[in-house]
C-alpha positions as CSV (number, residue, x, y, z in Angstrom):
1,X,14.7,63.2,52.7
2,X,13.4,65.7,50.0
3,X,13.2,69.1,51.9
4,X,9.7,69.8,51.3
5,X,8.3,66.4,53.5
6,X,8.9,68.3,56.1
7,X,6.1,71.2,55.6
8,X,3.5,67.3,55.0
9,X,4.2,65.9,58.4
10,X,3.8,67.2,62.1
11,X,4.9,66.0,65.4
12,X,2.9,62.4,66.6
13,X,0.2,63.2,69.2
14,X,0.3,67.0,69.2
15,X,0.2,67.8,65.7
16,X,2.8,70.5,65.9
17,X,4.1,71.8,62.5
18,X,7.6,70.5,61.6
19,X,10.7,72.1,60.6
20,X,13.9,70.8,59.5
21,X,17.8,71.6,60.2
22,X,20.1,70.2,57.5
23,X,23.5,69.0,58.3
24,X,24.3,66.7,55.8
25,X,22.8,66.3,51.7
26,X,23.6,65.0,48.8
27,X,21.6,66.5,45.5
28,X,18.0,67.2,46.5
29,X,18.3,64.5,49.8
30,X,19.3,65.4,53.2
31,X,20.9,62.7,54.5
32,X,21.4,64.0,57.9
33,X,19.8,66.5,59.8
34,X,16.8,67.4,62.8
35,X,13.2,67.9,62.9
36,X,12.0,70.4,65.4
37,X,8.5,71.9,66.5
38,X,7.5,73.8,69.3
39,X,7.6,70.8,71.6
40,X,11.5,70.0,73.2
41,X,11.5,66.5,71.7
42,X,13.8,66.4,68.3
43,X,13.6,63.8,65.5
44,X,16.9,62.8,63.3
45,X,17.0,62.5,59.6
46,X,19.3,59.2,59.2
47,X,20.4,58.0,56.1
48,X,18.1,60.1,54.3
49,X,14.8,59.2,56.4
50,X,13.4,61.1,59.0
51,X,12.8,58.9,62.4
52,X,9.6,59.1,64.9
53,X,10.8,56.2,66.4
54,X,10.2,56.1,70.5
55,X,11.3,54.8,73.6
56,X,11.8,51.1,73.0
57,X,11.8,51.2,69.3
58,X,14.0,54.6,69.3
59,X,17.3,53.6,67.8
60,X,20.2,54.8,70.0
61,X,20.8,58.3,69.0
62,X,23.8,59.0,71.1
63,X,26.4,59.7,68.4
64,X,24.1,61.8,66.8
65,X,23.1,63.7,70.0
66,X,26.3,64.6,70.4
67,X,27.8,64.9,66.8
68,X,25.5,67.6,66.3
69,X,25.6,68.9,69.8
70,X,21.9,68.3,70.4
71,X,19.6,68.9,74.2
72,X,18.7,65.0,75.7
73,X,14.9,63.9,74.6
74,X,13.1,63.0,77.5
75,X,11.5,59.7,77.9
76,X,8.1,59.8,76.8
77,X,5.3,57.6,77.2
78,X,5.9,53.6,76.3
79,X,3.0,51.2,75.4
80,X,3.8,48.0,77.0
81,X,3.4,46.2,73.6
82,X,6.3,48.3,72.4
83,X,8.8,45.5,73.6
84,X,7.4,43.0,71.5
85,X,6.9,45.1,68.2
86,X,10.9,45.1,69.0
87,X,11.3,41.6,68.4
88,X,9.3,41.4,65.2
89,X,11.1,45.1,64.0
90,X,14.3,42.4,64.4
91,X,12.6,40.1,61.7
92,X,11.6,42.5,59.1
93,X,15.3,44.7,59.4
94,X,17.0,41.6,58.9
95,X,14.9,40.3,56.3
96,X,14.7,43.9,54.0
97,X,18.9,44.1,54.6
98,X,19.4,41.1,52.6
99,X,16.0,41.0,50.4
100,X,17.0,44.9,48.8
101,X,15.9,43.6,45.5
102,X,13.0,41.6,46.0
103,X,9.7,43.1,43.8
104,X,12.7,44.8,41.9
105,X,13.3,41.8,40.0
106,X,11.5,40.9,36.4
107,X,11.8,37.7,37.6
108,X,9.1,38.7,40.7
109,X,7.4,41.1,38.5
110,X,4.6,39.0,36.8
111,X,4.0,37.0,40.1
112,X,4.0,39.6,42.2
113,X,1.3,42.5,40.2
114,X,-0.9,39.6,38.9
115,X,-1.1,39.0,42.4
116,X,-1.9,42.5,43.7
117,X,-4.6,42.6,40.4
118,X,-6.5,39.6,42.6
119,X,-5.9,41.4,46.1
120,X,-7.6,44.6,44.3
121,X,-10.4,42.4,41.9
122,X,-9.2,43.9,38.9
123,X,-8.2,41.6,35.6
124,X,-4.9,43.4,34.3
125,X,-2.1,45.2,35.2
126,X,-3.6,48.2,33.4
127,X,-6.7,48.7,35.6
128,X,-4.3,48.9,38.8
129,X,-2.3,51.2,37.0
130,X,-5.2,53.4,36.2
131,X,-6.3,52.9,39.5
132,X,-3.7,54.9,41.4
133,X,-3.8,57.5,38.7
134,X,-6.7,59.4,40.6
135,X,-5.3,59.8,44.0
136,X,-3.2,63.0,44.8
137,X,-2.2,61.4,48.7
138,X,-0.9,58.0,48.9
139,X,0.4,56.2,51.8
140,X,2.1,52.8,51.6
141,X,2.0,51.4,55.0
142,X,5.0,48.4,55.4
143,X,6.7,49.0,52.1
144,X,9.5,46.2,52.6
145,X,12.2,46.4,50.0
146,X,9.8,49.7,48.6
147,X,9.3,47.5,45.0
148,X,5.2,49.0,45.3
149,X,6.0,52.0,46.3
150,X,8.5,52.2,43.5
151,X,5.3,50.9,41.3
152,X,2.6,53.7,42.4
153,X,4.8,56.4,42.5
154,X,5.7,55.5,39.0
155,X,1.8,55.6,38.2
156,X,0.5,58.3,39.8
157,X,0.6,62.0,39.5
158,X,0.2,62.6,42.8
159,X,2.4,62.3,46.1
160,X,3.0,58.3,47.4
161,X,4.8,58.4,51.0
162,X,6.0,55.2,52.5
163,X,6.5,54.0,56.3
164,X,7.9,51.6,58.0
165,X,9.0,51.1,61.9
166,X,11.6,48.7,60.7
167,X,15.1,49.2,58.7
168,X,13.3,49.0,55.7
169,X,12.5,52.2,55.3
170,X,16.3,52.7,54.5
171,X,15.7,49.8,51.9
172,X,12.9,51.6,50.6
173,X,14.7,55.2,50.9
174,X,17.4,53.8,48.1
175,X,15.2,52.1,46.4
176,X,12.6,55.2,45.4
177,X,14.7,58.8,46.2
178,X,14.9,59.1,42.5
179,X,11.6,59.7,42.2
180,X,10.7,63.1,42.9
181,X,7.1,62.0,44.0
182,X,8.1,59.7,46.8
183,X,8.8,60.2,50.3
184,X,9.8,57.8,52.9
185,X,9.4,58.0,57.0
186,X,10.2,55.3,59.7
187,X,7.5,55.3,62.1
188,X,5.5,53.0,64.4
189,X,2.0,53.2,62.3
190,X,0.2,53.6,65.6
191,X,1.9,57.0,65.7
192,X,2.7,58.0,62.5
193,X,3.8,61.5,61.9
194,X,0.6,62.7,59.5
195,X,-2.6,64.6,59.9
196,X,-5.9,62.5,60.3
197,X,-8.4,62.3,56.9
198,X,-5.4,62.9,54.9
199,X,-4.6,60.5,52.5
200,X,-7.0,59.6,49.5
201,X,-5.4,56.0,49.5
202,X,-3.8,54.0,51.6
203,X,-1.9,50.2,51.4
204,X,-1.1,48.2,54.3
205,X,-0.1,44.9,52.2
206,X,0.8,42.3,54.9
207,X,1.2,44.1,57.9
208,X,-1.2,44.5,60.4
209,X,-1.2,41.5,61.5
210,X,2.7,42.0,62.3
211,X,1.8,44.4,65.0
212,X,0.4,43.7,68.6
213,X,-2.8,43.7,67.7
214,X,-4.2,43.7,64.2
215,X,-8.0,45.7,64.7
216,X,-5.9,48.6,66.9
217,X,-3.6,49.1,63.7
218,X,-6.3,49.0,61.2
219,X,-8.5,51.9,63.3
220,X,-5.0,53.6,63.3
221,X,-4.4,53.8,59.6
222,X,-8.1,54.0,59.0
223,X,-8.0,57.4,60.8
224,X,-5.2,59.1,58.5
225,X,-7.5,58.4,55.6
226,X,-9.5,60.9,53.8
227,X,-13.3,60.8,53.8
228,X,-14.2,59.4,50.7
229,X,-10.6,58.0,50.3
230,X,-10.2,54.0,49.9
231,X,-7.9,51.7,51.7
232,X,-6.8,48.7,50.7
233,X,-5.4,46.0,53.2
234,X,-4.8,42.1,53.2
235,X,-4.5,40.1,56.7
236,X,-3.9,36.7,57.2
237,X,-6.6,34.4,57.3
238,X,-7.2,31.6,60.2
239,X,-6.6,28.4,58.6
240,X,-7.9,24.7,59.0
241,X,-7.2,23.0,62.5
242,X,-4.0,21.1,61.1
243,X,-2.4,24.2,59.6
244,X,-3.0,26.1,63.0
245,X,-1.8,23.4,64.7
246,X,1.8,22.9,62.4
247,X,1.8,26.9,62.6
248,X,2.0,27.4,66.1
249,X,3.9,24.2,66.7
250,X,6.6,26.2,64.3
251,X,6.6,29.3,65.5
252,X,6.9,28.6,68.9
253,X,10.2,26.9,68.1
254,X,11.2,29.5,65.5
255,X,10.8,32.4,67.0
256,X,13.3,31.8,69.6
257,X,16.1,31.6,66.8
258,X,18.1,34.4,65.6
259,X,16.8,35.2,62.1
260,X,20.3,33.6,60.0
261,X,19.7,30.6,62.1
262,X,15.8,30.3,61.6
263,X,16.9,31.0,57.6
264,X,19.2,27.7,58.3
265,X,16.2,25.6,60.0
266,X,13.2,26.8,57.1
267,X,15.4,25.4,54.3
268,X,14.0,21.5,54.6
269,X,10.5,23.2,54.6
270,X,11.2,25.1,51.2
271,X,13.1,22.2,50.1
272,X,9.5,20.6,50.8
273,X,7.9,22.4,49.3
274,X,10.1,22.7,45.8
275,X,10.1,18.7,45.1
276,X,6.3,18.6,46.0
277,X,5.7,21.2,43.3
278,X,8.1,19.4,40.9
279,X,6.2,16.1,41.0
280,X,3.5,17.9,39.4
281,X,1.1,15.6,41.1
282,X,-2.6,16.4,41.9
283,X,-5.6,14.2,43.6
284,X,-9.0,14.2,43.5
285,X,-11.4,14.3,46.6
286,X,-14.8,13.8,46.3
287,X,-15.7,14.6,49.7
288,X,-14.8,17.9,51.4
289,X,-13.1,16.9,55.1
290,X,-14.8,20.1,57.0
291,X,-13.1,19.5,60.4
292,X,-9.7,20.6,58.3
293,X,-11.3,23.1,56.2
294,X,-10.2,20.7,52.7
295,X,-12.9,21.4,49.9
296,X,-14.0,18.6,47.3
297,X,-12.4,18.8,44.3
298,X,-8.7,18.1,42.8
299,X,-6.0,19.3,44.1
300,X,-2.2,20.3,43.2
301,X,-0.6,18.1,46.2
302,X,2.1,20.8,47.4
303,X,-1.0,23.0,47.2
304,X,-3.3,20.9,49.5
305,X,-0.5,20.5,51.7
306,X,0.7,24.2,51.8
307,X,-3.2,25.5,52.6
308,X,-4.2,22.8,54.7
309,X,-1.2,21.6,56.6
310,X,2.5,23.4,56.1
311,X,3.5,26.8,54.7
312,X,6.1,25.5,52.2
313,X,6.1,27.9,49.7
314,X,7.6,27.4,46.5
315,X,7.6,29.5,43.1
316,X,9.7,28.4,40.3
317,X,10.4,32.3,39.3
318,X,12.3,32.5,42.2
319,X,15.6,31.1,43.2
320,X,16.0,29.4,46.3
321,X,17.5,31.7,48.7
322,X,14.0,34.2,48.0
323,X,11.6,30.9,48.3
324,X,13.1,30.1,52.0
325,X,12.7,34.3,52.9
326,X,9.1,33.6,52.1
327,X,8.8,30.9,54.4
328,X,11.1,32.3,57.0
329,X,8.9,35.5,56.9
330,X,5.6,33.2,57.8
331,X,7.2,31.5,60.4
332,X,9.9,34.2,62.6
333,X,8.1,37.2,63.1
334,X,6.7,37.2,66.8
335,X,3.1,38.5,65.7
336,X,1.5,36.6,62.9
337,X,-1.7,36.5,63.9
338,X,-4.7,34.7,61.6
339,X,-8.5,36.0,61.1
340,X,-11.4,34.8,59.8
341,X,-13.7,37.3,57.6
342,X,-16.8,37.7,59.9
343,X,-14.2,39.2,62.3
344,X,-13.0,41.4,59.9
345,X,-16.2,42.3,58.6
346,X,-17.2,43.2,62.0
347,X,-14.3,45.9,61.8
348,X,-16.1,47.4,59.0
349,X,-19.8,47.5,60.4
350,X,-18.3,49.1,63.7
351,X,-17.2,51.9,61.8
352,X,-20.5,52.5,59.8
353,X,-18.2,51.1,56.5
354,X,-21.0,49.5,53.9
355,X,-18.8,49.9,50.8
356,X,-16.5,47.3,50.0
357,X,-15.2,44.0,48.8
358,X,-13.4,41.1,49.7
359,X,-11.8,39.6,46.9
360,X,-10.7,36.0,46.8
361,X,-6.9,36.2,45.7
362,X,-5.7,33.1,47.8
363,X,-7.0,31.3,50.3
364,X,-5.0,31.7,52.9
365,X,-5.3,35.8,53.1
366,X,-8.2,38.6,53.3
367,X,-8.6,41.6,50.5
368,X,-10.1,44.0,51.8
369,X,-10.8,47.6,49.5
370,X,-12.8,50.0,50.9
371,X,-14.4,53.5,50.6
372,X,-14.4,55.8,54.1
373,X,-17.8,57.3,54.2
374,X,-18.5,60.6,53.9
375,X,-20.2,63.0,56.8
């Protein structure tokens, strides 16, 4: 943690400023150390990342407590929903511990940013670069193994800060504290650390639909943004009846596995899907079947079958090991849940929001960029 976070965040609910004891750096990081305000509750810098963790999601802080010869934090107020964030927290650490590299490598590279260029609805890489030139606040919201937040802070002037309630923000931490721009937090986004109508942009790439409930964490990040700022989020989308049915059928099972044995059982599905895409094969329909939500037209046939009836992802830029994390990522997380873009749309007209875009990057997710209106 670079020093001067500290004087950028204040304590979750009462806003108190922050300030930090260091015990432990190493260059310009402090690796250990405590966050005080005028409230009695503390917060730990681990590992170089400062933690607003609570109750539930609180890692045990014991050791430290008494390494360091710290007063007991009281327990505070728990949202019941906290328990089950837990289990999908348990997903995502295990998944960023093993994945440190993923975004990182050229081999993911072209897939990944021509990607984010149809999420946004620009045409090259240079527009999204030029993009995050103009924004002096940026919050990445579920940064992963940090490989975008590594990208922005790279192409921006200005200040990008990254959290995450799960172990990834350690992932991220090693991945970006070179950059002197670039600051990483682990907190639950429904209580994160920061001032309201703060940030000119903000990301949440695949994520709120990994908490409890996915409107309640858009309002949330939605409220640290800046009038006039934009925000940029994708969601999944509700699928065809088959899909939904083969979705929660899976789930139900695969979430009840430890995440190395749920690894084990996804590997026939990406197997699946990898000699499907090698056959090459396509079909053509000319009638759209409606009741599954299949379009006329032709189709690649791993395609048709990973939209309409089985998520079994398969990219031949990556090996196999990253393929089944795709899928195992789909199918472990406790809270996965789908939408459809009226409902999403209603999010918008709720909050008086009449500028922005949905742009078609895949069909099975919603891009969403927006502008927060001004007073």
């Amino acid at each position: 943690m670079k020093t001067e976070l500290a004087s950028y965040l204040c304590t979750p609910g009462t806003l108190d400023d922050i300030e930090i004891t260091t015990f432990q750096s190493e260059a310009e990081e402090v690796i250990e150390g405590v966050l005080n305000s005028s409230s009695p509750v503390w917060y730990p810098v681990l590992k170089g990342v400062p933690c607003f963790l609570q109750g539930t999601l609180r890692p045990n802080l014991n050791w430290f407590q008494e390494k360091y010869n710290l007063p007991s934090i009281a327990e505070e107020f728990e949202r019941e929903s906290a328990k089950e964030q837990s289990l999908t927290n348990e997903t995502f650490s295990d998944k960023w511990r093993r994945f440190q590299n993923y975004g990182l490598e050229s081999s993911h590279q072209e897939f990944l940013y021509e990607w984010y260029c149809k999420k946004f609805g620009f045409s090259t890489l240079e527009e999204l670069q030029a993009f995050y030139q103009k924004f002096e606040y940026i919050l990445e919201v579920g940064p992963g193994s940090g490989f975008n937040t590594k990208f922005i802070a790279e192409n921006t002037p200005g200040k990008v800060f990254a959290v995450d309630i799960s172990e990834a923000a350690f992932t991220t931490f090693e991945n970006t504290k070179h950059l002197p721009n670039c600051y990483v937090v682990q907190a639950d986004l429904m209580d994160m650390p920061f001032h309201d109508n703060f940030f000119e942009f903000i990301i949440a790439d695949g994520v709120l639909h990994h908490t409890p409930d996915t409107k309640k964490a858009f309002l949330a990040i939605y409220q640290k943004l800046k009038p006039g700022g934009q925000l940029f989020f994708y969601v999944y989308k509700k699928m065809g009846a088959a899909r939904q049915f083969c979705d929660q059928y899976i789930r139900e099972s695969f979430t009840q596995l430890d995440p190395e044995s749920c690894y084990k059982a996804c590997e026939g599905i990406t197997e699946l899907g990898r000699e499907l895409s090698r056959l090459n094969a396509k079909i053509t329909l000319t009638q759209p079947i409606p009741v599954l939500g299949i379009p006329a037209g032709t189709h690649d046939v791993q395609r048709l079958l990973y939209y309409n009836f089985l998520k079994c992802f398969w990219n031949e830029a990556f090996d196999f090991e990253t393929n089944n994390m795709v899928n195992f990522d789909w199918y472990h997380p406790h809270n996965a849940w789908q939408h459809t873009e009226d409902e999403v749309e209603g999010w918008l007209r709720e909050l008086g929001i009449k500028d922005y875009q949905f742009n078609p990057a895949n069909p099975n997710g919603i891009s969403v960029l927006l502008t927060k209106p001004v007073p």
